[in-house]
C-alpha positions as CSV (number, residue, x, y, z in Angstrom):
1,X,62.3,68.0,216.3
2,X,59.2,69.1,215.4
3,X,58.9,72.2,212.5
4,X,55.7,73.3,210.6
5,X,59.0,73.5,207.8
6,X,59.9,70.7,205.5
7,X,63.0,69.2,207.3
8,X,66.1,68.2,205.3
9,X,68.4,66.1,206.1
10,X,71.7,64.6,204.6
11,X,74.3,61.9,204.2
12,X,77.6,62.9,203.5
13,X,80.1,60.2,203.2
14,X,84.1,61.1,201.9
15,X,84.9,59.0,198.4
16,X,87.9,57.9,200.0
17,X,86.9,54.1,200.3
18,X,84.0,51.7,200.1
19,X,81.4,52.3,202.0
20,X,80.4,49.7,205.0
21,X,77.3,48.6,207.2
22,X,78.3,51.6,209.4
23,X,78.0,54.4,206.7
24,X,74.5,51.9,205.7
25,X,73.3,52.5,208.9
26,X,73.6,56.7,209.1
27,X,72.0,56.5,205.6
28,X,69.4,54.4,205.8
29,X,68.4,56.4,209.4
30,X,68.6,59.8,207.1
31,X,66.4,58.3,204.5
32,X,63.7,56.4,207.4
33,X,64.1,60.1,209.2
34,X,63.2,61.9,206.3
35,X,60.5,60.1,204.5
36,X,58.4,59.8,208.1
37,X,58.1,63.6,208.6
38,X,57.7,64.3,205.0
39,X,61.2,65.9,204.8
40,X,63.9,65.5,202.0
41,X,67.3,63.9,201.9
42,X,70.4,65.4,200.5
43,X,73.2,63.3,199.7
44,X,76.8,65.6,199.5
45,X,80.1,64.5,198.5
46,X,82.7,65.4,201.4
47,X,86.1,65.3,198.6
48,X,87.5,68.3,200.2
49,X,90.3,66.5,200.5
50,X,91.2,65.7,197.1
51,X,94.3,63.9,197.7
52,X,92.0,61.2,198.7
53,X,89.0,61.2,196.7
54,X,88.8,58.9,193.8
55,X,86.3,59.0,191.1
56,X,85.4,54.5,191.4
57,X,84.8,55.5,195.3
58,X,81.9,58.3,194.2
59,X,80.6,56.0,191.7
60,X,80.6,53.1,194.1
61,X,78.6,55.5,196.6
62,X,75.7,56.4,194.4
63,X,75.8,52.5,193.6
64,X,75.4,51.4,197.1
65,X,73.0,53.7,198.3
66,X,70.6,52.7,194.9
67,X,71.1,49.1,196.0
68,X,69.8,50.1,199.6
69,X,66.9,51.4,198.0
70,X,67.7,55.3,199.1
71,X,66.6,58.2,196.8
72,X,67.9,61.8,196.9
73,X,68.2,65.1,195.4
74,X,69.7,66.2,192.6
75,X,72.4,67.9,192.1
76,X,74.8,66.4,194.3
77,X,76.8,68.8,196.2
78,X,80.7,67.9,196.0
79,X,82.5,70.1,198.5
80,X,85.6,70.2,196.1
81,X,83.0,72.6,193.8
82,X,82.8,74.5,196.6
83,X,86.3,76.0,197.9
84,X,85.0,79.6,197.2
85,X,82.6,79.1,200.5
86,X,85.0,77.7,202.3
87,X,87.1,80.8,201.4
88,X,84.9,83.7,202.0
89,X,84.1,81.8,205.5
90,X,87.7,81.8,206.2
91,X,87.8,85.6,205.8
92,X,85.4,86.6,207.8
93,X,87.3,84.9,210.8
94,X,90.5,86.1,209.6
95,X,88.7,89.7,209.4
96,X,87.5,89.1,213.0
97,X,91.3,88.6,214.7
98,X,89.9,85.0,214.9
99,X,92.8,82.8,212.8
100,X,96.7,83.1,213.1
101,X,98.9,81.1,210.6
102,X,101.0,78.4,212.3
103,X,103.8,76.5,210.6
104,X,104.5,73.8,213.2
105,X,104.4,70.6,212.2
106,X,103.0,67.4,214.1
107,X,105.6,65.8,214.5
108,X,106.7,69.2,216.4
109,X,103.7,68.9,218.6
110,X,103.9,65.2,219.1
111,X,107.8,65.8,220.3
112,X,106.5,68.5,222.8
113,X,103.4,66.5,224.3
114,X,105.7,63.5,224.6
115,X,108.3,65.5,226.7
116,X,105.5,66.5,229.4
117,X,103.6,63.7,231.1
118,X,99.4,64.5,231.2
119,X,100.0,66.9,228.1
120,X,96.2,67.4,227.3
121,X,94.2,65.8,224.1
122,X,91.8,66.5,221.8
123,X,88.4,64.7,221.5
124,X,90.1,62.5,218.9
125,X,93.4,61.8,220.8
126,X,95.9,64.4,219.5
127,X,97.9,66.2,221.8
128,X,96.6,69.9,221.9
129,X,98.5,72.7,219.8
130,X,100.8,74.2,222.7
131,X,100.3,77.8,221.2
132,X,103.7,78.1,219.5
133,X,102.1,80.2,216.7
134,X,99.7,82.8,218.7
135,X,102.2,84.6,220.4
136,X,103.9,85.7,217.2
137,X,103.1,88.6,215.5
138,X,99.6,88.6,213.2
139,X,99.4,88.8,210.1
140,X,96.4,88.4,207.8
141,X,96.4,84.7,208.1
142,X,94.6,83.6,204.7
143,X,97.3,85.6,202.9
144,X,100.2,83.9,204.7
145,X,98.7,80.6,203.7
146,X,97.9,81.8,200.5
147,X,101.8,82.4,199.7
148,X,102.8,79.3,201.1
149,X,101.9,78.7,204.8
150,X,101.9,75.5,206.3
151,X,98.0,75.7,208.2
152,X,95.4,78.1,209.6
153,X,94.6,77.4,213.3
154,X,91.3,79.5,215.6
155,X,92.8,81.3,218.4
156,X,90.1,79.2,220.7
157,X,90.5,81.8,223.5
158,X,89.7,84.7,221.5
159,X,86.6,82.9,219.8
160,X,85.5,81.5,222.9
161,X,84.9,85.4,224.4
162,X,83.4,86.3,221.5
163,X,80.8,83.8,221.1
164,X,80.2,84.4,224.8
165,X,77.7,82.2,226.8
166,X,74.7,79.4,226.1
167,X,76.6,77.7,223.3
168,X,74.6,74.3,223.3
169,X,73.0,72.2,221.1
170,X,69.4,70.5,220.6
171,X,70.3,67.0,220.9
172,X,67.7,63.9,219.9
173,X,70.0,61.0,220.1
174,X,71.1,59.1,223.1
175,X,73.9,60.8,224.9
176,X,77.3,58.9,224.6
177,X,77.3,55.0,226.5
178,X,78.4,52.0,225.9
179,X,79.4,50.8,222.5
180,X,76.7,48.4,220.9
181,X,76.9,45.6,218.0
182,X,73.3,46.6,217.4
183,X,73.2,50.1,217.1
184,X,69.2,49.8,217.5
185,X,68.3,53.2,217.6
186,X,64.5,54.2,217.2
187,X,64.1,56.3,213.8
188,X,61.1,58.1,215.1
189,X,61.0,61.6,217.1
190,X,61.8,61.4,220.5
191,X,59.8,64.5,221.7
192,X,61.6,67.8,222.1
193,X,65.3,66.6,222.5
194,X,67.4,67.6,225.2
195,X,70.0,70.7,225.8
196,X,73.7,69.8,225.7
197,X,76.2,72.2,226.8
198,X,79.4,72.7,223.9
199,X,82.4,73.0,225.1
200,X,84.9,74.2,222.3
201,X,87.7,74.8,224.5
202,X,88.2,70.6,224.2
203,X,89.3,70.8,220.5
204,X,92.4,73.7,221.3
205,X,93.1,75.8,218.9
206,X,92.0,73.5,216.1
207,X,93.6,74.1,212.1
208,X,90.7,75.2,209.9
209,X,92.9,75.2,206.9
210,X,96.2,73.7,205.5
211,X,98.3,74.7,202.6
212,X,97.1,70.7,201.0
213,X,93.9,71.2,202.3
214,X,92.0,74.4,201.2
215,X,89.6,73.9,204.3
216,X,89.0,71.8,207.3
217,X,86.3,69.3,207.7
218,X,84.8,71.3,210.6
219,X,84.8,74.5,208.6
220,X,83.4,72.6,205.4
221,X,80.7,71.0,207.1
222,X,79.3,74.0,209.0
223,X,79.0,76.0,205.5
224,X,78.1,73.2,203.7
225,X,74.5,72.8,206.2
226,X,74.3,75.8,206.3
227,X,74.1,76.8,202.7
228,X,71.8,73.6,201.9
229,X,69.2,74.3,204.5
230,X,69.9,71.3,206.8
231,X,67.8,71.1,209.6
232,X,68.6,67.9,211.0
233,X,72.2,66.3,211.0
234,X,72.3,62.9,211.9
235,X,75.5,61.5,212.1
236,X,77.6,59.1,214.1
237,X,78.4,59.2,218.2
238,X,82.1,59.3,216.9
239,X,81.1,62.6,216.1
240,X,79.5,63.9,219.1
241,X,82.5,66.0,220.9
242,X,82.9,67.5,217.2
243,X,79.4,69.4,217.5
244,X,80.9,71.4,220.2
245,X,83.5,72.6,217.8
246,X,80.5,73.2,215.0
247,X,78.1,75.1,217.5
248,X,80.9,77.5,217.8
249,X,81.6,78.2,214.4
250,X,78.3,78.0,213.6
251,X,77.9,80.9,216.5
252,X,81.3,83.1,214.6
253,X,79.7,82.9,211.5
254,X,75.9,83.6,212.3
255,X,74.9,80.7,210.8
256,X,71.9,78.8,212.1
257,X,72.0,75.6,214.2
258,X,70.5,71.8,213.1
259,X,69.0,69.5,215.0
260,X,71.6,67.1,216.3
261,X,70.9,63.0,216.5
262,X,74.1,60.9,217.2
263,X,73.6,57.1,216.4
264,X,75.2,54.3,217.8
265,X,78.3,53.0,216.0
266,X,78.1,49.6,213.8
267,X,80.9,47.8,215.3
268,X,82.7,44.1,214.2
269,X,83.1,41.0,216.0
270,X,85.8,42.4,218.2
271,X,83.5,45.5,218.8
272,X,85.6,47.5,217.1
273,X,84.2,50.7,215.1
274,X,84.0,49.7,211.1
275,X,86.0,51.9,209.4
276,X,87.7,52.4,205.8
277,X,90.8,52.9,207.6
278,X,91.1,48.7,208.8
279,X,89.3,47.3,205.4
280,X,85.8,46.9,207.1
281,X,84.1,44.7,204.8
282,X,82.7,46.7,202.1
283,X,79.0,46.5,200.8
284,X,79.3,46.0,197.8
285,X,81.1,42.8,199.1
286,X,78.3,41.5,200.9
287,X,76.2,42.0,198.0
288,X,78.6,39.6,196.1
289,X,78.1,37.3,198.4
290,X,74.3,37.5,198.1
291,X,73.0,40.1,200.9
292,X,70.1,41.5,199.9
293,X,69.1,45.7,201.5
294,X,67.2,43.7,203.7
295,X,69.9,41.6,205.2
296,X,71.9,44.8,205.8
297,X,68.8,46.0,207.8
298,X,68.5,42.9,209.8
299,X,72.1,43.2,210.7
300,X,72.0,47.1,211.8
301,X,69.2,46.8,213.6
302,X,66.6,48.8,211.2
């Protein structure tokens, strides 16, 4: 991870709940990253998905991180100021052959998968899209979702030959083991990192877009680094299979490839992951009940 450029590096949380000692930890490690090589730290709102975002959750997030002691550039990049990007990114895949428009639904895929025993999943448990949709007849996919189409899904097949072979990643965090309480990862370099292989083909034929959603996190995310010069992306092990998916896109859309670190997770007294989703215990709770930044660095291991 070594550059004679300024590295940059980012947190992006979602405004969709408070944030916890897990989203604590991936900044904190941003900001420790950043300020020993120099580098600068970005902070981005991910409210692509405005049907969740709420204005108190942004405010709490600039809040939090202050209380942690962070600093960060200005402006803040919010994704939802942003859709255009996402658009013209979507185009250039649709140009290419690479999107179809699907209407199924998931409950539609769900009833399928459960009717067939070993029906393949996803990195994140879903049952892969059976293909329903590609074997119709194309159509300029970002116009049929424009007029009321139900999602926008990559024919993985067809982007798979096209990015052909050596899709991989420089990776500079420990590969995927055992969950820890104590994350206790080392902020410092770790040398030159290590080659993983991607393997797209995991994710299916993955939706990029939805008629509620004007673009997916995976197609977001890739733009948004991209267009912010992010050289480093240091992020969850949760998200690990994901980069796979990202190298590809990344690959389709000729744009260039971070450095990848992938912490260890924060995890309760049950070792479970903390999430929004089950009311993790929210910082700005502990800090009512007297934690101080340095109590949440105890805790997470920094």
């Amino acid at each position: 991870m070594t550059s004679k450029e300024q590295r940059v590096f980012r947190f992006a949380p979602s405004p969709n709940g408070f944030l916890h000692l897990g989203h604590a930890y991936s900044a904190l490690l941003n900001f420790d990253l950043a300020r020993q090589c120099g580098g600068r730290l970005l902070l981005r709102i991910e409210d692509i998905d405005t049907g969740r975002a709420r204005p108190e959750f942004e405010a709490a997030i600039y809040e939090d991180l202050a209380w942690l002691g962070l600093d960060w550039e200005r402006p803040v990049r919010r994704q939802s100021e942003h859709f255009g990007d996402y658009a013209r990114a979507l185009e250039r895949l649709d140009t290419t052959g690479l999107l179809y428009a699907c209407d199924c639904k998931r409950s539609d895929i769900e009833r399928i998968a459960a009717g067939k025993p070993g029906w393949p999943r996803d990195p994140d448990g879903s049952p892969l899209y059976p293909g329903t949709c590609c074997v119709k007849p194309r159509r300029k996919a970002c116009e049929v979702l424009a007029k009321g189409g139900v999602a926008l899904r990559l024919d993985m097949r067809m982007a798979s030959t096209l990015a052909g072979q050596g899709l991989m990643w420089r990776e500079f965090g420990a590969l995927p083991g055992a969950e820890r309480s104590d994350p206790a990862a080392s902020p410092r370099d770790d040398g030159e990192g290590r080659l993983v292989p991607a393997d797209p083909a995991e994710w299916g034929d993955v939706v990029l877009a939805r008629k509620d959603t004007p673009a997916s996190y995976h197609i977001a995310v890739v733009v948004d680094d991209a267009l912010q010069g992010v050289t480093d992306v240091v992020r969850g092990k949760d998200l690990f299979a994901a980069t796979s998916l990202h190298r590809l896109l990344q690959r389709l859309l000729d744009l260039p490839a971070p450095n990848y670190r992938h912490h260890g997770l924060v995890l309760d007294e049950k070792g479970e992951k903390l999430a929004k989703s089950v009311a993790s215990t929210a910082l700005r709770a502990l800090r009512a009940d007297g934690w101080t930044p340095a109590d949440v660095r105890r805790r997470i291991g920094l």
